[in-house]
C-alpha positions as CSV (number, residue, x, y, z in Angstrom):
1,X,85.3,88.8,90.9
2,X,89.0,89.2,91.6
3,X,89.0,89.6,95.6
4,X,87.6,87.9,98.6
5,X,85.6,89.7,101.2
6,X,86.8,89.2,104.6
7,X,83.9,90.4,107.3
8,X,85.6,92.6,110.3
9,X,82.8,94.0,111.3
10,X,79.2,92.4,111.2
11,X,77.7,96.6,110.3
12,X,80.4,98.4,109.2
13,X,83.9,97.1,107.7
14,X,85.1,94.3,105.9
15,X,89.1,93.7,104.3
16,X,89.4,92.9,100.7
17,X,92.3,90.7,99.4
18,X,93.9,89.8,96.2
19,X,94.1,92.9,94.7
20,X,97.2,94.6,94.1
21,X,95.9,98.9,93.3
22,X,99.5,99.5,91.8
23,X,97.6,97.6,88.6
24,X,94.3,98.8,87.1
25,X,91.5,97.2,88.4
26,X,88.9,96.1,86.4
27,X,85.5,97.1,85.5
28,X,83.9,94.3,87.0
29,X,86.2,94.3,90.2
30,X,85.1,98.5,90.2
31,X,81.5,97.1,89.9
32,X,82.0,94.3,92.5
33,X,83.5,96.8,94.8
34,X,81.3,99.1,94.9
35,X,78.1,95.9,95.9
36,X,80.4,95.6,98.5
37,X,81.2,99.4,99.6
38,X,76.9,99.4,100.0
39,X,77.0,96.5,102.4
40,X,80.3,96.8,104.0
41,X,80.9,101.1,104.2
42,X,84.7,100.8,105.5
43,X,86.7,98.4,102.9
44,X,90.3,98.1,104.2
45,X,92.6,97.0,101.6
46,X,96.3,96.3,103.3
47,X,99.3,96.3,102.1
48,X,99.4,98.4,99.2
49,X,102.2,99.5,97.9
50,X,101.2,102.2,96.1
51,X,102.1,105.6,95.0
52,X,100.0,108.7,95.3
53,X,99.4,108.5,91.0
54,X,98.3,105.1,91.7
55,X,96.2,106.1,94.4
56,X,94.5,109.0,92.2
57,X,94.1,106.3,89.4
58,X,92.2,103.9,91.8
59,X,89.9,106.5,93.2
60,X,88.9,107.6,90.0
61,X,87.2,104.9,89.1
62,X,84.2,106.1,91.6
63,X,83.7,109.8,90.8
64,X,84.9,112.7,90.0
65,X,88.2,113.8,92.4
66,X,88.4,116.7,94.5
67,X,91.2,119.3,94.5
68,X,92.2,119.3,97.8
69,X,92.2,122.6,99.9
70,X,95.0,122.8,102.1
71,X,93.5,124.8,105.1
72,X,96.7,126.9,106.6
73,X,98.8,125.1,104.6
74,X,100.7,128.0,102.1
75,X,101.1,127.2,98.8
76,X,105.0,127.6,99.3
77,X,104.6,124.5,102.5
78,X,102.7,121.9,100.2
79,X,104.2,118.5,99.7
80,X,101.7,116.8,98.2
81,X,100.0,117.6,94.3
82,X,96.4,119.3,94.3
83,X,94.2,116.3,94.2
84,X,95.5,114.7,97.6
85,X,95.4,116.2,100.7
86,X,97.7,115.8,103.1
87,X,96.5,114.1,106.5
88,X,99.9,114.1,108.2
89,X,101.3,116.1,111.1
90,X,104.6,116.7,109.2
91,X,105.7,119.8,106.9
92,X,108.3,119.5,103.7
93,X,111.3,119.7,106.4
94,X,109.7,116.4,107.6
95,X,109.6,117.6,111.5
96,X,106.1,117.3,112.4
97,X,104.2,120.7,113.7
98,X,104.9,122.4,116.7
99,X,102.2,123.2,119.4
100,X,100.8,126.7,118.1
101,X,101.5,125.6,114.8
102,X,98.3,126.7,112.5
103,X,98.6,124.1,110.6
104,X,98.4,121.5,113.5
105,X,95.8,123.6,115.4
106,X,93.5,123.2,112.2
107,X,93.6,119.4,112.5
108,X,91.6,118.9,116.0
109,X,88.5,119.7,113.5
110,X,89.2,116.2,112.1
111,X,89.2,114.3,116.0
112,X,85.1,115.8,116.1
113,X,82.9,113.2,114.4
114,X,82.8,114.3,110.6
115,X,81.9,113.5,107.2
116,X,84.2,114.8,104.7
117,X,83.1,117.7,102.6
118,X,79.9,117.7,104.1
119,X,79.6,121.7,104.0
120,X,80.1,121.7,100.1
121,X,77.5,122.3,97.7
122,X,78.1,118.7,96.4
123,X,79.5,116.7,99.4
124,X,82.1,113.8,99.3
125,X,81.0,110.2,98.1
126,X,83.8,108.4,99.1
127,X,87.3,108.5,100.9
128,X,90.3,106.7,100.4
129,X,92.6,107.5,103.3
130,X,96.9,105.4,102.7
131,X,98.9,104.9,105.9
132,X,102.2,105.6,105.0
133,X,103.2,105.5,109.2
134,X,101.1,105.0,111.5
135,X,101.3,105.3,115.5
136,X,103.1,103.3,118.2
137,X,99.6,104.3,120.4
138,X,96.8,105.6,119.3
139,X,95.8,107.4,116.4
140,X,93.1,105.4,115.6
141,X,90.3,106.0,112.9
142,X,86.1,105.3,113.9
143,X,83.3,105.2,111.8
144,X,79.5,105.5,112.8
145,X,77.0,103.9,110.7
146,X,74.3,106.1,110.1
147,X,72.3,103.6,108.2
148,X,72.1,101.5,111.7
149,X,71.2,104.7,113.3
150,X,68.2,105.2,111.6
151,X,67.3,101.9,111.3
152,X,67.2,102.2,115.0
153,X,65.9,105.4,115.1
154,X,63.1,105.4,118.3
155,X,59.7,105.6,116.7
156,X,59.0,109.0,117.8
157,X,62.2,110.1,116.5
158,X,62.0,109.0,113.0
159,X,59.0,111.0,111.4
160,X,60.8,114.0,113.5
161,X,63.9,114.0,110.8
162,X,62.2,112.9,107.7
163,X,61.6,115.7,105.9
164,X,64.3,118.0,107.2
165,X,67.7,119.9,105.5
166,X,70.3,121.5,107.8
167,X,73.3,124.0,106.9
168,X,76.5,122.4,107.2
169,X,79.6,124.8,107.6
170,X,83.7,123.8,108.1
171,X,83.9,127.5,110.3
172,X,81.4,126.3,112.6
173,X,83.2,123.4,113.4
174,X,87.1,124.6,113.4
175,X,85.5,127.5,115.8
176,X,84.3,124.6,118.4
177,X,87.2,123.3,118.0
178,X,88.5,126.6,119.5
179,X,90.5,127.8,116.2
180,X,89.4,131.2,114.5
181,X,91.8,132.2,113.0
182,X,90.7,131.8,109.4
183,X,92.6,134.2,105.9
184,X,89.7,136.1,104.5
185,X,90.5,133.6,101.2
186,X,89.2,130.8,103.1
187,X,86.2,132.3,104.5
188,X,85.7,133.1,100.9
189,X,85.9,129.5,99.4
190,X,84.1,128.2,102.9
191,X,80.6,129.5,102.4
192,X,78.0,127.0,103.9
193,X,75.7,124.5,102.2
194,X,72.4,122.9,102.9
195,X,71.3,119.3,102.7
196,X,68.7,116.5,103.6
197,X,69.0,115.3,107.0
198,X,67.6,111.7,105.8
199,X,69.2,110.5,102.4
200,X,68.4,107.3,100.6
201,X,71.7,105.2,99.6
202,X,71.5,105.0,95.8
203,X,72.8,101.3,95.7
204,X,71.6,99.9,98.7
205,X,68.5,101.5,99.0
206,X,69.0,102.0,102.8
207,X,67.9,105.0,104.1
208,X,70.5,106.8,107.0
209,X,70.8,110.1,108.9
210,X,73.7,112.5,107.4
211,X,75.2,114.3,110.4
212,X,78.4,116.4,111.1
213,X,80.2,118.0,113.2
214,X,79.9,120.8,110.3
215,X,76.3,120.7,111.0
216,X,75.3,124.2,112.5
217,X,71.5,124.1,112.5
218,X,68.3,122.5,111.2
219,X,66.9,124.9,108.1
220,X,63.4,126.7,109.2
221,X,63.7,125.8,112.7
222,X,64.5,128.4,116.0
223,X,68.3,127.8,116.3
224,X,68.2,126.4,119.7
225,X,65.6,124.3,119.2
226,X,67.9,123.0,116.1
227,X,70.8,122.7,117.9
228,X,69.2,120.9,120.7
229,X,67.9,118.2,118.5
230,X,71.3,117.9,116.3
231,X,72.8,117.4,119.8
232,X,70.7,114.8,120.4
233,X,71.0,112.8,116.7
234,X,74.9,112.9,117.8
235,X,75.1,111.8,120.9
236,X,72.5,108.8,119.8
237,X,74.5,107.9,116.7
238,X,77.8,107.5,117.6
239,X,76.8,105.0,120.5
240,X,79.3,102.1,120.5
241,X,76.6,99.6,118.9
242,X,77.4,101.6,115.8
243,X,80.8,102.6,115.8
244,X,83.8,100.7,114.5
245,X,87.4,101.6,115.3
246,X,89.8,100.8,112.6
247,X,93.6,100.0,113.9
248,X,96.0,101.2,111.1
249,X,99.0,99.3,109.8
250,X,101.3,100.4,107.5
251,X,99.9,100.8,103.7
252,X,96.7,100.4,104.7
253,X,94.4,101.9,102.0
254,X,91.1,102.7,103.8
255,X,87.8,103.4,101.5
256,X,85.0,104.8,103.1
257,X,81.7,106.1,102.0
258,X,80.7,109.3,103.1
259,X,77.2,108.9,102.2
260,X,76.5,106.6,105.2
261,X,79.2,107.2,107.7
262,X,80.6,109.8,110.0
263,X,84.5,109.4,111.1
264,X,87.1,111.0,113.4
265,X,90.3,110.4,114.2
266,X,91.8,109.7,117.7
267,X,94.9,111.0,119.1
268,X,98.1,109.7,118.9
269,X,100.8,109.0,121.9
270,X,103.5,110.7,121.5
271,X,101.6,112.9,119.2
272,X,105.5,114.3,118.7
273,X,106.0,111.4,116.7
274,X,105.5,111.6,112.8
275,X,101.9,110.2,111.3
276,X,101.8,110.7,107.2
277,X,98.6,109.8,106.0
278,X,97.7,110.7,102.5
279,X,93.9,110.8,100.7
280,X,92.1,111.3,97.9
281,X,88.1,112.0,97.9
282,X,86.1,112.0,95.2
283,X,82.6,114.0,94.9
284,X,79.2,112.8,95.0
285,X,78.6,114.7,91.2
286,X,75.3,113.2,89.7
287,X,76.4,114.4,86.5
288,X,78.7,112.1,86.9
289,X,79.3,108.9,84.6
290,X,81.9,106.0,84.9
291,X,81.3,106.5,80.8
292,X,83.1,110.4,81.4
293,X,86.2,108.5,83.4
294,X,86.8,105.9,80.8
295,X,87.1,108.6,78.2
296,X,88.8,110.8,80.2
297,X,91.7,108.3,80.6
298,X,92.1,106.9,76.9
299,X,91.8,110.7,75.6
């Protein structure tokens, strides 16, 4: 193995060193990382210099990528190429967005506890997140463990959640959020999925609760009744035995796994001043095969 493991937090994160991503990493470093991604969830790999092809090339190794959808971002505003989306408060003049702004509105989604792509028909597997700036104060990103939440699950609770599915849906959430205003394309692309409110971690074996903010309600049950209970699974997981908050410096590469973790992000003071994060997800595709990658790149 190529790296050392640096423990940052005894649940969730750890730091890996001696890797340098603007190199291809090896199969057995992919392999190694991803033993590690199923004890550790948050791996923080720091200073890398990298550019966005290099960040694509990394990520690649653990799925298929995602085109990223650029919600209220026109095609005539992008900065960034299809398959990274742009978590910055900046357009292509480089002044960030103005209050009002659609654009910036659409972001408060992302400071609700999350998991990425959660409302697709086949949901995010991991995230990788680069810090090109970062904030004087604030702007911090936390991760729930929903692995310890189960695990911790009162006894009453746990039979309770087995065997349910909810309906997960990006609307829902931005409406909370108090933003409606959404083009009928999006609404068209948007359309909600369902899945199982317990999953079992395919390398770890762990079971843990997979909740979002982009959950609306629990399939087959009265909505309020639903509601009240997703409520409830929130408010328990996110308590601060389970939650680590990860302090950015610049060219930090962040990997998370979307599988077992929830995320937000927290505001940043002066939230005037420019934050340009930019990330790459890829999709958790069983069809998918590190066998179709290594083709894929000596085609």
């Amino acid at each position: 193995m190529g790296f050392t493991v640096e423990v940052v937090h005894p649940l969730v994160a750890a730091r890996i060193h001696g890797l340098d991503l603007r190199n291809p990493v090896s199969l057995e470093d992919v392999l190694a990382i991803e033993q590690t991604s199923a004890r550790y969830p948050v791996l923080i790999f720091p200073k890398q210099q990298i550019t966005d092809d290099q960040l694509l090339a990394f990520s690649e190794n653990f799925g298929p990528v995602h085109t990223a959808m650029s919600y209220q971002t026109r095609k005539h505003e992008h900065r960034l190429q299809p398959k990274i989306t742009d978590i910055s408060n900046v357009g292509k003049d480089n002044q960030t967005f103005r209050r009002g702004d659609n654009r910036r509105m659409n972001t408060f989604v992302s400071k609700r506890w999350h998991t990425d792509a959660s409302y697709e028909p086949i949901p995010a597997r991991y995230s990788f997140l680069l810090a090109y700036t970062v904030a004087k104060q604030g702007g911090e990103t936390q991760f729930a463990d929903m692995r310890a939440a189960y695990d911790d699950m009162p006894e009453d609770l746990r039979p309770v959640v087995e065997d349910l599915s909810c309906e997960y849906n990006i609307l829902w959430a931005r409406m909370l959020s108090g933003y409606t205003e959404f083009p009928d394309d999006e609404r068209a692309k948007l359309a909600p999925s369902q899945h199982r409110l317990v999953r079992r971690h395919p390398l770890s074996g762990r079971k843990s609760l997979y909740l979002s903010g982009h959950a609306t309600h629990v399939v087959d049950w009265p909505l309020p009744e639903g509601r009240d209970l997703l409520r409830e699974l929130m408010e328990y997981a996110t308590q601060p035995q389970f939650v680590y908050s990860h302090r950015w410096s610049v060219r930090d590469l962040v990997m998370w796994d979307n599988r077992v973790l929830m995320h937000r992000g927290r505001r940043h003071i002066p939230e005037s001043d420019p934050r340009e994060m930019h990330r790459a997800t890829v999709m958790d595709d069983p069809a998918w095969t590190r066998e179709q990658r290594e083709e894929s790149v000596g085609a």
